[in-house]
Backbone as JSON, one array per atom type, in Angstrom:
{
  "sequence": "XXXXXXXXXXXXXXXXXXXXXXXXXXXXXXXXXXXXXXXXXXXXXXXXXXXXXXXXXXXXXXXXXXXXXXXXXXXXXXXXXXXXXXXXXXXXXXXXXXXXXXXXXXXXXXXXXXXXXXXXXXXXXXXXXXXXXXXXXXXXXXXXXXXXX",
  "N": [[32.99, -21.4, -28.46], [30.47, -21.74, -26.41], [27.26, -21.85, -24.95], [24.82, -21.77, -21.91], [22.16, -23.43, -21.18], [18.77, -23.89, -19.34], [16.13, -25.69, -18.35], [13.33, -24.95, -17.17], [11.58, -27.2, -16.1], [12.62, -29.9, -14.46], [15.13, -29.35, -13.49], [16.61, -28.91, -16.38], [20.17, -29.33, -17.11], [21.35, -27.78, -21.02], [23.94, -28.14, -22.58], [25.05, -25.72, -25.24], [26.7, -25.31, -28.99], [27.44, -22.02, -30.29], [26.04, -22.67, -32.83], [23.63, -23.84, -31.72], [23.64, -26.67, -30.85], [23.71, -29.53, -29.34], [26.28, -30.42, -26.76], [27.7, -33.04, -25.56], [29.47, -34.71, -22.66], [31.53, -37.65, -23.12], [33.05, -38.17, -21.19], [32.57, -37.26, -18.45], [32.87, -34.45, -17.86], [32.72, -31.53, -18.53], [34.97, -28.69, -19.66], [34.13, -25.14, -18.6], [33.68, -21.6, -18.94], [32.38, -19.25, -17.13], [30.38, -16.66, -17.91], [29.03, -13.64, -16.72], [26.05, -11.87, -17.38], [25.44, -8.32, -18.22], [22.04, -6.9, -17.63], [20.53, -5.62, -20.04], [18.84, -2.45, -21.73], [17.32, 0.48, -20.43], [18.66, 2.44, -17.44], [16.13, 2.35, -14.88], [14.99, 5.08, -12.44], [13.04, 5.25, -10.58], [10.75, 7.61, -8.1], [8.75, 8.38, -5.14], [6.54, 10.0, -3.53], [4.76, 10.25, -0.06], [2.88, 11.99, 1.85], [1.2, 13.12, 5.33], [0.12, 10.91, 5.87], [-2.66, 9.41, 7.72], [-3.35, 7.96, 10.96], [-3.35, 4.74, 11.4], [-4.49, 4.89, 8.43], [-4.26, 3.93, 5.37], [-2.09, 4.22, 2.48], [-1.47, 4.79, -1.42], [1.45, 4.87, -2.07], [3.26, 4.47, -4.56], [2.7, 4.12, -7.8], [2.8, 2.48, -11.12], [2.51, 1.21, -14.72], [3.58, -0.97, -17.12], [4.99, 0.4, -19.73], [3.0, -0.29, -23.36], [4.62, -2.52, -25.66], [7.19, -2.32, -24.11], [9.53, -4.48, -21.52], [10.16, -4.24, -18.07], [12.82, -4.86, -16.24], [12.96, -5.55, -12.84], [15.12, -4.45, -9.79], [15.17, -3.49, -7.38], [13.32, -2.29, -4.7], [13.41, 0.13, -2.66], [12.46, 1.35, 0.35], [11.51, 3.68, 2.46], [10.08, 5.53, 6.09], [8.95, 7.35, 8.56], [7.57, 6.67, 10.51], [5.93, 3.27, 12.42], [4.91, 1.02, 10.1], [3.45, -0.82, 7.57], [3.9, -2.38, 4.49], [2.79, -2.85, 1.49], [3.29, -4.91, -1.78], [2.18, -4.71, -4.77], [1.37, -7.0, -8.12], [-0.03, -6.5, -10.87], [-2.24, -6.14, -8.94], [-2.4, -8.29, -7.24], [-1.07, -9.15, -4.26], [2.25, -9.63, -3.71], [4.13, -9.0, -2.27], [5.39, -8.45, 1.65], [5.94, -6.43, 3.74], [7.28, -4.62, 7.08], [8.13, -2.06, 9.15], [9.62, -0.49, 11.35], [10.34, 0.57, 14.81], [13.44, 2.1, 15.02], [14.05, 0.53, 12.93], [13.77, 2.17, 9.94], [13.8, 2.16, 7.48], [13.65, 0.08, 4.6], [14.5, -2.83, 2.05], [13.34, -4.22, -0.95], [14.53, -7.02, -2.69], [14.39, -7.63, -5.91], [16.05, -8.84, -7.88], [15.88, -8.98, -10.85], [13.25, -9.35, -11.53], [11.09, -10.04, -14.41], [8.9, -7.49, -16.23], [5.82, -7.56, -18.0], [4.98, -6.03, -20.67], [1.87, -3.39, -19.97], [1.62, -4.87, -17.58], [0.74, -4.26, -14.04], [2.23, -1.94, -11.29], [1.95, -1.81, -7.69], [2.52, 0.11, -4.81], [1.66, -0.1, -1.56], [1.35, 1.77, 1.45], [0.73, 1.3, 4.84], [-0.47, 3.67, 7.33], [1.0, 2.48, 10.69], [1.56, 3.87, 12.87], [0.7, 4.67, 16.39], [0.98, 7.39, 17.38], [1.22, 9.61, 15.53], [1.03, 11.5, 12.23], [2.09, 10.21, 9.08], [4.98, 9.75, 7.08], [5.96, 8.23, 3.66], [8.24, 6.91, 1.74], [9.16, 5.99, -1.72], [11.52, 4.26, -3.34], [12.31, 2.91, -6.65], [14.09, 0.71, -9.22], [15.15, -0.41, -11.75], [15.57, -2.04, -15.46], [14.7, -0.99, -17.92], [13.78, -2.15, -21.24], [12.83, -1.85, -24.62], [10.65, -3.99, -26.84]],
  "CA": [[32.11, -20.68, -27.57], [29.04, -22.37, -25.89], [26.35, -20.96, -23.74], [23.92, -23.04, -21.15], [20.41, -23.17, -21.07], [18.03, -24.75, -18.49], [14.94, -26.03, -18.58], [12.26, -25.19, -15.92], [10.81, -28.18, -15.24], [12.87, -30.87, -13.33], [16.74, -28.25, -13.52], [17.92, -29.79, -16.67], [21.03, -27.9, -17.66], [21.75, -28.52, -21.66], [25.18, -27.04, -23.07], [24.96, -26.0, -26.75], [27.29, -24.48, -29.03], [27.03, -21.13, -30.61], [24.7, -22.9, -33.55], [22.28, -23.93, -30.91], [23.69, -28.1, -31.39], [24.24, -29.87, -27.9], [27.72, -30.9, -26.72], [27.72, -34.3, -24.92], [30.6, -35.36, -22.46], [31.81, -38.97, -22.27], [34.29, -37.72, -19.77], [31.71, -37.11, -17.26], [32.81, -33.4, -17.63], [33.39, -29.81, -19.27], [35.44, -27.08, -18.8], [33.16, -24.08, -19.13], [33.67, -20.57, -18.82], [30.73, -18.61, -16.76], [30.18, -14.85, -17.87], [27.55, -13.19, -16.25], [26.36, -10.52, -18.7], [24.25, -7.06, -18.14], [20.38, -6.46, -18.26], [20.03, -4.53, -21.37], [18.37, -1.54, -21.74], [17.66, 1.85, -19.71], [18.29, 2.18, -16.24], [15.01, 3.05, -14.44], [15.11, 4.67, -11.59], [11.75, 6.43, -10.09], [11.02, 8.16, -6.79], [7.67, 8.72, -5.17], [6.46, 9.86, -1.34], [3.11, 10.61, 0.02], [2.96, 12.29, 3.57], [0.49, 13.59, 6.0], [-0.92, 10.01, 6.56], [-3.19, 9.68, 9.22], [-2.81, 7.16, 11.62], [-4.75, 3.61, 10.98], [-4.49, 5.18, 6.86], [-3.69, 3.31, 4.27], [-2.18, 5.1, 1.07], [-0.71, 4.2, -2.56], [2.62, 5.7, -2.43], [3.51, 4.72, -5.96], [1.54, 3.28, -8.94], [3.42, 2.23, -12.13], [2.16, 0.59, -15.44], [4.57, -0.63, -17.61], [4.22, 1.0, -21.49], [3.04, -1.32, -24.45], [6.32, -2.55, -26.27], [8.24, -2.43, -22.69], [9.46, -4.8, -20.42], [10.8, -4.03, -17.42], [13.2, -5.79, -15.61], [12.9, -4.86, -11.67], [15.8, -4.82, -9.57], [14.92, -3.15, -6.09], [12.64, -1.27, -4.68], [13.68, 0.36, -1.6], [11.14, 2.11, 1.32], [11.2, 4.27, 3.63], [9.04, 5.44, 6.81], [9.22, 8.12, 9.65], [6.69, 5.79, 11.31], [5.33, 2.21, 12.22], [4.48, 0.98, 9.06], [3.02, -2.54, 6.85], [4.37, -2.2, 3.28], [2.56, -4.29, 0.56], [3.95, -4.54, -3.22], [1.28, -5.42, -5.63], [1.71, -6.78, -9.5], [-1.71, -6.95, -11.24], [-3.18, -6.01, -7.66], [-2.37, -8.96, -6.5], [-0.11, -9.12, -3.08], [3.6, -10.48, -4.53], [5.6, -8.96, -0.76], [4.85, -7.78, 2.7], [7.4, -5.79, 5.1], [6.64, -4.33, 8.36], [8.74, -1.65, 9.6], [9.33, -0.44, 13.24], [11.19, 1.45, 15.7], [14.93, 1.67, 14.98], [14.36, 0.26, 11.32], [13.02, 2.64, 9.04], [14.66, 1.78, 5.49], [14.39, -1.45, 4.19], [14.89, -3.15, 0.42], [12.86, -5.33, -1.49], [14.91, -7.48, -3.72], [13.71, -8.81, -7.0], [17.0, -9.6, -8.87], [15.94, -8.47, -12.18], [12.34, -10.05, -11.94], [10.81, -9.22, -15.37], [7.24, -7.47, -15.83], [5.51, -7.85, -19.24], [3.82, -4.41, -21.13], [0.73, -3.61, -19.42], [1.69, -5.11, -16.0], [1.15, -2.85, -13.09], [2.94, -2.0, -9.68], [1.1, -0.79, -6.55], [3.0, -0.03, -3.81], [0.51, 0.54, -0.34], [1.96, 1.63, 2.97], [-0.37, 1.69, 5.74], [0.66, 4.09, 8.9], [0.09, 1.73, 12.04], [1.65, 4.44, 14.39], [-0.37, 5.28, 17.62], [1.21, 8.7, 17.77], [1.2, 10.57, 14.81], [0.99, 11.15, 10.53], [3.21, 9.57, 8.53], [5.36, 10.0, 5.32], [6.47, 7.36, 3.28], [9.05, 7.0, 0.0], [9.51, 4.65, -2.27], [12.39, 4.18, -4.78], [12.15, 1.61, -7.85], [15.3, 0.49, -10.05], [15.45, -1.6, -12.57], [15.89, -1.65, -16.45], [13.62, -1.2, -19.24], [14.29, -2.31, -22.75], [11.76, -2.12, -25.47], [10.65, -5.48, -27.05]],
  "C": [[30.85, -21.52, -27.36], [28.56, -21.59, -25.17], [25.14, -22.28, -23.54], [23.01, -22.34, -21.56], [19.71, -24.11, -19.9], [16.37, -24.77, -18.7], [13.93, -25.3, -17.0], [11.6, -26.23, -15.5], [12.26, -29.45, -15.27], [14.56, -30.17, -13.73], [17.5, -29.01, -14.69], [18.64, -28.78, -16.98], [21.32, -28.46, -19.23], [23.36, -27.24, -21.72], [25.02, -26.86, -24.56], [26.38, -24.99, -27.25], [26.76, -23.46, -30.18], [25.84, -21.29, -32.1], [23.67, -23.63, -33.09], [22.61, -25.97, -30.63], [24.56, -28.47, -29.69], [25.6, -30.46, -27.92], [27.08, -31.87, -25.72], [29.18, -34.61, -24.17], [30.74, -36.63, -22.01], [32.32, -39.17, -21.7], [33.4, -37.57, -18.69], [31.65, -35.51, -17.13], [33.31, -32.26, -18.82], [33.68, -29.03, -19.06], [34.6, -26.12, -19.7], [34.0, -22.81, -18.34], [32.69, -19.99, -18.23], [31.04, -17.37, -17.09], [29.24, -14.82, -17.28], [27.48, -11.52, -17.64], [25.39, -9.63, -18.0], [22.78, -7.44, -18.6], [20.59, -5.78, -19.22], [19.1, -3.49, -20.97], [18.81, 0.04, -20.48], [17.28, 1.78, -18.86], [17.08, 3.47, -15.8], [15.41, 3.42, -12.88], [14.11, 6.05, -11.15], [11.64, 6.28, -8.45], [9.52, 8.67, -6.54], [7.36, 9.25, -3.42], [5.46, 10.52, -1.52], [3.68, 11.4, 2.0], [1.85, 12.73, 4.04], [-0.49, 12.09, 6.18], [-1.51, 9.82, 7.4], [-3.14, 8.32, 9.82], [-4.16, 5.97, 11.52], [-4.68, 3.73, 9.48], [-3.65, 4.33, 6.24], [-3.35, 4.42, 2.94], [-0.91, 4.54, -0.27], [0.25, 5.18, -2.99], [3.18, 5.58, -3.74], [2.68, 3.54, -6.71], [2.31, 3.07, -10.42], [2.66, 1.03, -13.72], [3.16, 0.53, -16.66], [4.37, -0.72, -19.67], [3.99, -0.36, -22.06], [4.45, -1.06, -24.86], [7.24, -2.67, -25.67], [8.22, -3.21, -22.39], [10.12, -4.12, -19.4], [11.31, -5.17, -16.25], [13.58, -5.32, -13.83], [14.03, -5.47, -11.1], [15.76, -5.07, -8.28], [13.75, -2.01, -5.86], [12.74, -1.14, -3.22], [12.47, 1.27, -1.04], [11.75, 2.26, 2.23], [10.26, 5.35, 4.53], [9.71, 6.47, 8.22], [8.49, 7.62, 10.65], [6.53, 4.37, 11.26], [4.58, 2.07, 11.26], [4.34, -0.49, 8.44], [3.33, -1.9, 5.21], [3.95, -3.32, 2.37], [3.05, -3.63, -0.82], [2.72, -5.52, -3.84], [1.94, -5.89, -6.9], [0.56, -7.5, -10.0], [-2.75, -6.96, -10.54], [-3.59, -7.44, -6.83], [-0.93, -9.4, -5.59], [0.95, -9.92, -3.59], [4.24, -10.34, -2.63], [4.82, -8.08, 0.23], [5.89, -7.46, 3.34], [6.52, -5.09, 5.47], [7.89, -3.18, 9.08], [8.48, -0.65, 10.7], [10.27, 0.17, 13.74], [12.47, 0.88, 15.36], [15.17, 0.85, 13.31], [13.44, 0.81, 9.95], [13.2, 2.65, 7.82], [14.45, 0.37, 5.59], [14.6, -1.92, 2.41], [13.82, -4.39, 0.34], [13.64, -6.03, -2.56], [14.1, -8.26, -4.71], [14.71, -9.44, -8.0], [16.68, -9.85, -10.31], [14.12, -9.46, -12.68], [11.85, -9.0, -13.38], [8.93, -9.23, -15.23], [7.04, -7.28, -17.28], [4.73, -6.33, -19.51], [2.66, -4.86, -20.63], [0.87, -4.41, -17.86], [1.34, -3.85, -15.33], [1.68, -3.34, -11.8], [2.48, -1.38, -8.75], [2.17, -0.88, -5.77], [2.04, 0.81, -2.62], [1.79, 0.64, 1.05], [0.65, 2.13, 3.56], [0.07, 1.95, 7.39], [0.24, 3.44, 10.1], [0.85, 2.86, 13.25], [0.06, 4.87, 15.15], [-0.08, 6.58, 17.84], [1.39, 9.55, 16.76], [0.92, 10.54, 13.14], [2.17, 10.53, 10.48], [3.74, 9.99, 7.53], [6.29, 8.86, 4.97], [7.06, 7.44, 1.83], [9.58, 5.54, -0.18], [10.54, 5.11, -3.3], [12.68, 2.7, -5.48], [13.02, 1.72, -8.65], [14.99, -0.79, -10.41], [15.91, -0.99, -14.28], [14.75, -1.75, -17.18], [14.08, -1.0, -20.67], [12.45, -2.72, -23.5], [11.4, -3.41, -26.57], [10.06, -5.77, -28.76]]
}
């Protein structure tokens, strides 16, 4: 049994085996096996909506901080909008994603593919109603996992 590892700085890949000791090929190659394995822990999955926005309003449809001892590993966070709408995602209150949604597309997804957030992170999510004709209501739903550390 082996399992990869990679480095972050310049993609190295090493191969080791299960007592951590690198394999070397003078063949040029290795047959490997890929698993993909599960996130761990408990699936999260929260739900939030604000309505009666007024038009030009900005408002913080959901707010999240994630416990001491937690991480959480984010998966998606889907939105939706009965109106013209600018969708920012904060983490630490500072702008990470922007979507813009508009006539004929009122759902969309944010993927994060299991980004992880450290205890004590936080998550803003702002929608701000740009219709010209009326309030707004906006929902958010957040999935991911959280395992305790």
């Amino acid at each position: 049994m082996s399992r990869v590892t990679s480095s972050a700085s310049g993609g190295l890949v090493q191969i080791q085996d299960t007592s951590g000791n690198s394999i070397n090929s003078t063949g040029g190659s290795l047959n490997v096996n890929v698993t993909r394995t599960s996130v761990l822990g408990t699936v999260v999955s929260m739900f939030s909506s604000t309505s009666g926005v007024a038009m030009g309003s900005s408002s913080l449809v959901f707010s999240y901080t994630v416990p001491s001892g937690t991480l959480l590993s984010l998966s998606t966070v889907m939105i939706s909008s009965d109106s013209v709408s600018q969708w920012d995602i904060q983490f630490n209150s500072v702008l990470n994603a922007r979507k813009r949604l508009t006539y004929g597309l009122w759902n969309d997804v944010f993927n994060y593919d299991n980004y992880v957030l450290n205890s004590g992170d936080s998550i803003k999510i702002i929608a701000t109603n740009n219709s010209q004709e009326s309030v707004a209501e906006f929902d958010v739903t957040l999935i991911g996992n959280s395992q305790t550390t």
